[in-house]
N, C-alpha and C positions, 0 to 999 in steps of 0.2 A: 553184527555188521554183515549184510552178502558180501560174496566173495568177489562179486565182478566189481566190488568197490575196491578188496584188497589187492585185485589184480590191477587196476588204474594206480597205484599209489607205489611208486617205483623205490629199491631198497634205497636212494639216497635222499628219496623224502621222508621214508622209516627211520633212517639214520638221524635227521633233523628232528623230527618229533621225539623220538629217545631222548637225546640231548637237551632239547628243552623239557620234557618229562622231568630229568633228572635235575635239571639245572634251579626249578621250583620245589624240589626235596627237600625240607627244612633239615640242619642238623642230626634235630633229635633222631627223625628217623632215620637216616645214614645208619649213626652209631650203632640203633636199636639191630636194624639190620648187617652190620659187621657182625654185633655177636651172635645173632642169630646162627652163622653161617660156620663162623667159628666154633660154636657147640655141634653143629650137623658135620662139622669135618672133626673134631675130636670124637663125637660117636663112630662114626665111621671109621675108623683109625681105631679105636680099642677094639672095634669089631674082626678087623683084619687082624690083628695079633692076639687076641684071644680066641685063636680058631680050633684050637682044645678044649674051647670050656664046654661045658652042659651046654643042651637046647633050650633048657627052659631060660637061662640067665640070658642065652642070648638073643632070645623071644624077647625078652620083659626088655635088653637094650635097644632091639629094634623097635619095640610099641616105643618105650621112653621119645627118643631120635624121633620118631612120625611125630608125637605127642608137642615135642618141643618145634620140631618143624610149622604144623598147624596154628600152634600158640603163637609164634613166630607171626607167621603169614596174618594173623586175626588180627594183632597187636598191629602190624605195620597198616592195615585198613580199615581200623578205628582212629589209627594216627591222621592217616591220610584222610578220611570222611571229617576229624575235627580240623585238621587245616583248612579245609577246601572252607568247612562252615564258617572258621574265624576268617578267611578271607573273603565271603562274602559277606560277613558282617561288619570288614573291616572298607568294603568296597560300600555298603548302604549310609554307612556312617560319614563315609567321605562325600557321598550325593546328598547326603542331607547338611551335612556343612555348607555345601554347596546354594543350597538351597535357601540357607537361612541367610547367607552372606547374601543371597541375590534381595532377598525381601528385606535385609535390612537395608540393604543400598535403596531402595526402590523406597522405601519407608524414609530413610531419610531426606530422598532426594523431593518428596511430596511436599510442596508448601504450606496445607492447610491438611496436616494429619487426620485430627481432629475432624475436621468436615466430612472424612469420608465416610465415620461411622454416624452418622446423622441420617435419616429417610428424608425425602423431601417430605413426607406429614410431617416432620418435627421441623423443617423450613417453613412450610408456608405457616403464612403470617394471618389470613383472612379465613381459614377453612382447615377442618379436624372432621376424622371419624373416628368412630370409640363403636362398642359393643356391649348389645341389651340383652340378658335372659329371658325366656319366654316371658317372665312377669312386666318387664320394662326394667330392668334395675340395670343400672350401670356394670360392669363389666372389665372394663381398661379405661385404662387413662393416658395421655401424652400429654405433650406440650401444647401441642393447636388448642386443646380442651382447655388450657389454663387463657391461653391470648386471647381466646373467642369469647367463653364461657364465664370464666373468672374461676373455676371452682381449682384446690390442691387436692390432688391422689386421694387423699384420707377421705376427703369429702365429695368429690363426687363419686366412686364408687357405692357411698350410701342414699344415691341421688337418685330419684327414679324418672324416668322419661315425663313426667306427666309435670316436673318440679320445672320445667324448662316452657310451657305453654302459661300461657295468660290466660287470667280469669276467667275473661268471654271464651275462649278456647276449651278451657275444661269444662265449663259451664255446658256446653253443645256437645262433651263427650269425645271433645277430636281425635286425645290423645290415644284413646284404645279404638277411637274408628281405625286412624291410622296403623297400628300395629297388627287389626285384624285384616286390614287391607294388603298389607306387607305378606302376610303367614297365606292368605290365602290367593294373588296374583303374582305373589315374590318380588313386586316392589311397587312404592307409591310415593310420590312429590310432589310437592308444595310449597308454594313462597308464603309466607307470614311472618307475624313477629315473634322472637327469641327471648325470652326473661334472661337474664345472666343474673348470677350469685345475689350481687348489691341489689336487685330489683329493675334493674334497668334494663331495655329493652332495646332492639333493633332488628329491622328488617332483613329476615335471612332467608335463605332457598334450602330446603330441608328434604332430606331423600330418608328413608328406611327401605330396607332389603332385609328378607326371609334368609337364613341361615339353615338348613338341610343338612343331614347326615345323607349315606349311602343311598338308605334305608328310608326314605322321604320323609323321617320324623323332622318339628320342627327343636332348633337348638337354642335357637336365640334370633337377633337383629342385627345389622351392620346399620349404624346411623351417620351420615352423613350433613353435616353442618357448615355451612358458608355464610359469612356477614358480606350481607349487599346494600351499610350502609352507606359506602363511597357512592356505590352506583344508582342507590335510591335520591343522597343529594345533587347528585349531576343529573339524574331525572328528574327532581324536584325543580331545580334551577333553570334547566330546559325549557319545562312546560308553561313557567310562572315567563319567560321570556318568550315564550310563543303565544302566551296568552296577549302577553302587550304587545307584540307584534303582530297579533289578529286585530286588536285595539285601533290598533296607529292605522293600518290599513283601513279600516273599516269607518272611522274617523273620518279619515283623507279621501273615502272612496279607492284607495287603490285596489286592482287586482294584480295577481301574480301567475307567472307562466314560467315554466322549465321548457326546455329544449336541447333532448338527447342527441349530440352527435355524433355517434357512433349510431345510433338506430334509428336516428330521425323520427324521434315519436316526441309527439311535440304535448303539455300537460298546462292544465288552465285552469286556475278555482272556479268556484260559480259566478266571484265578484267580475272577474273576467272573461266569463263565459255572458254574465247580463250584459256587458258592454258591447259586445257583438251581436247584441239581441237574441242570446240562445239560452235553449234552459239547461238547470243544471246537471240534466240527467243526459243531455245528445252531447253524442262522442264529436270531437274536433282534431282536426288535425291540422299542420302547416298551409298547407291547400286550399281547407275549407277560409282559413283566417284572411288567404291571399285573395281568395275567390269576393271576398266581403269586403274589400276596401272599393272604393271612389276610380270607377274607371278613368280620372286626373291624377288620382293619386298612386297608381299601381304601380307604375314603371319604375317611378323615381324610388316608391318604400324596397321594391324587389333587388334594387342597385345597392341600396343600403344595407339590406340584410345579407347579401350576398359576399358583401365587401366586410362586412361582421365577420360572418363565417369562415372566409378565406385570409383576411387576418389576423383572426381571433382578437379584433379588439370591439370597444364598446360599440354599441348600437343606438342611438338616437333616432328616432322620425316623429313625427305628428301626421295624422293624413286622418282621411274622412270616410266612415264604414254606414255600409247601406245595411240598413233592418230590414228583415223580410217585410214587414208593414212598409215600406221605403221609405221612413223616414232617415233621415242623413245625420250622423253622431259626429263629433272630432275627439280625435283619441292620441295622446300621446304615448309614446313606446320606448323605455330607457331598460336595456340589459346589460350586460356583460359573461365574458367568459368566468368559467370557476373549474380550477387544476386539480388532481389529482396529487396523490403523495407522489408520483416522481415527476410533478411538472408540469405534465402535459394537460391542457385542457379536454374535457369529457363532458361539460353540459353549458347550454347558454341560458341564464336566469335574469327575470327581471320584472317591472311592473307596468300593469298599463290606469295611467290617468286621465278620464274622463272631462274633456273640455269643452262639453257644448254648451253648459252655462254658460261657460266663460267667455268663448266664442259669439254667444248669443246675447250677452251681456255690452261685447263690443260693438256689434253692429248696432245696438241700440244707443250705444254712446257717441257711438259715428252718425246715426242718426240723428241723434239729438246735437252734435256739434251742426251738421250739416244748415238742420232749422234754423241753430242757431244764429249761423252766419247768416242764412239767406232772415232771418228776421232785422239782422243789423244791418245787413245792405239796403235793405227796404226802409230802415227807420233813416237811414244815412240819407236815400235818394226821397223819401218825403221830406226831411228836414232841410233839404235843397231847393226841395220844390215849394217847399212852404217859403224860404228864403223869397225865392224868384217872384212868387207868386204876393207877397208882402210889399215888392218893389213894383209891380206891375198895377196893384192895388193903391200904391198911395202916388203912383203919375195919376192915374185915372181919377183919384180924389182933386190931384191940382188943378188937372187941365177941366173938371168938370164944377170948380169954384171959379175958370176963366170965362166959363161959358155962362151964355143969359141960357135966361128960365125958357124963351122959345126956341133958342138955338136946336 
């Protein structure tokens, strides 16, 4: 220790550090050193009163006295070095009770012990990876592999990558394209179908990845497996209703339009893009739709759509759109708002229904009433006239049987 340390530490903080010094002195040593102390004062004492003996006797009592002094001093700091050790092993021992008391508090206080030694691969339910040796051969096993796959530990481990493709699949070599494709870009994916154990199949999204040492040799594959057939029948189901709902439109003549409100970009099919006389390939926008209605009809549709937007509720109009050839169409227009997951509206969708047949259909029936009547007013006002003209005919018979033949 420097000294400008022993000079900082005043004799009544020497005095306290003694004290506790000694106050951690187990027993044994005490004792050890009482006798110690007591042999170096009885040496010492024969010394002083056999001060007549030989030199040599009391040479060999002075080395003994050093001798037993040393032994002494060694004894008491081997005692001391194994106390110190049994009390830090008596101090690790007590951290580690500690320690255990806490995990097991912590362990019991967990509700689902069990869960925590689970990986989510041994959760999930749709999707497992497992491990191929450079040949293709299985490798590990889990649980996903049993849920997915169908195969138990014993048996797919003797399972080789190529046991899991279908016929036409091996047939075209997939299985070792894809493993050569994995080893040499270090990874490749693909959705196709899965064989599982019983034969059965479904549509899965399939990943393999190259496994490397340090040393860029190849070690094996990580395969990666997910059943996508939830999301292939909700595609399935999808498409087979947007098929009939292309049907019913197409049927009905309707076309459909979206109408982004947040970016005001406004989207048209073709069916409704021919109803504005445009082809299916020129871009449209709100503007161009506006710009094409019936300079009669523009004010009032723009009131409509406006008051659409601003309350987000439904939208109705009918009105009459000029074709660039200028012919004159009548077009019906029924949308609505559509919400978002928190509520709020974000697009306006809806259809437009072509009604110039129909329209055209009417005036022809209006015409035809119109004839109509003026036919039956005409038959009404001959059949008066013939009346009149019947009475006027048979005076003239009388008064012309009054009359002589020279009158």
């Amino acid at each position: 220790m420097p000294e400008n340390v022993w000079q900082e530490i005043s004799p009544g903080q020497l005095w306290r550090r003694g004290r506790i010094r000694l106050a951690i002195i187990p027993p044994s040593l005490v004792k050890f050193l009482l006798i110690g102390i007591v042999a170096l004062l009885t040496s010492t004492l024969s010394l002083v009163l056999t001060s007549g003996t030989a030199s040599s006797v009391l040479a060999l009592q002075l080395f003994g006295t050093i001798g037993l002094t040393c032994l002494a001093v060694a004894q008491w700091r081997a005692l001391w070095q194994a106390n110190a050790a049994s009390r830090d092993s008596l101090a690790r021992a007590d951290r580690l009770e500690r320690e255990l008391a806490k995990h097991q508090y912590l362990e019991e206080a967990w509700p689902h012990r069990e869960d925590r030694y689970r990986t989510p691969l041994d959760q999930a339910q749709d999707y497992t990876i497992f491990l191929l040796d450079v040949d293709g051969r299985a490798t590990s096993w889990n649980p996903g592999v049993q849920r997915v796959i169908g195969y138990e530990r014993e048996q797919f481990l003797q399972t080789f990558i190529r046991d899991l493709y279908t016929e036409e699949d091996r047939g075209d070599d997939a299985p070792a394209r894809e493993l050569r494709e994995a080893a040499e870009r270090g990874r490749t994916a693909s959705d196709r179908w899965v064989v599982r154990k019983d034969g059965s199949r479904f549509w899965g999204s399939t990943s393999t990845a190259g496994v490397h040492d340090g040393r860029g040799r190849l070690l094996g594959y990580a395969r990666r497996v997910r059943d996508l057939s939830r999301s292939k029948q909700v595609e399935e189901q999808l498409r087979r209703k947007q098929a009939a709902l292309e049907l019913a439109h197409e049927a009905a003549g309707l076309g459909t339009w979206e109408y982004e409100l947040a970016t005001g970009t406004m989207y048209c099919d073709d069916r409704a893009k021919a109803l504005f006389g445009l082809s299916p390939d020129e871009p449209i926008t709100l503007t161009r739709l506006l710009e094409a209605l019936h300079p009669q009809d523009r004010a009032q549709t723009e009131q409509r759509w406006d008051r659409a937007l601003r309350e987000r509720s439904p939208f109705s109009a009918e009105y009459r759109v000029l074709w660039p050839d200028s012919s004159v169409h009548s077009i019906m227009a029924v949308g609505r708002c559509t919400t978002d997951i928190s509520g709020e509206p974000f697009i306006m969708s809806g259809v437009l229904l072509d009604l110039t047949e129909r329209r055209r259909t009417e005036e022809h029936l209006q015409e035809s009433l119109r004839l109509e009547a003026v036919g039956r007013l005409a038959g009404g006002i001959a059949h008066d006239l013939n009346n009149m003209l019947a009475a006027i005919l048979g005076f003239c018979e009388f008064l012309q049987r009054g009359l002589e033949p020279n009158d």
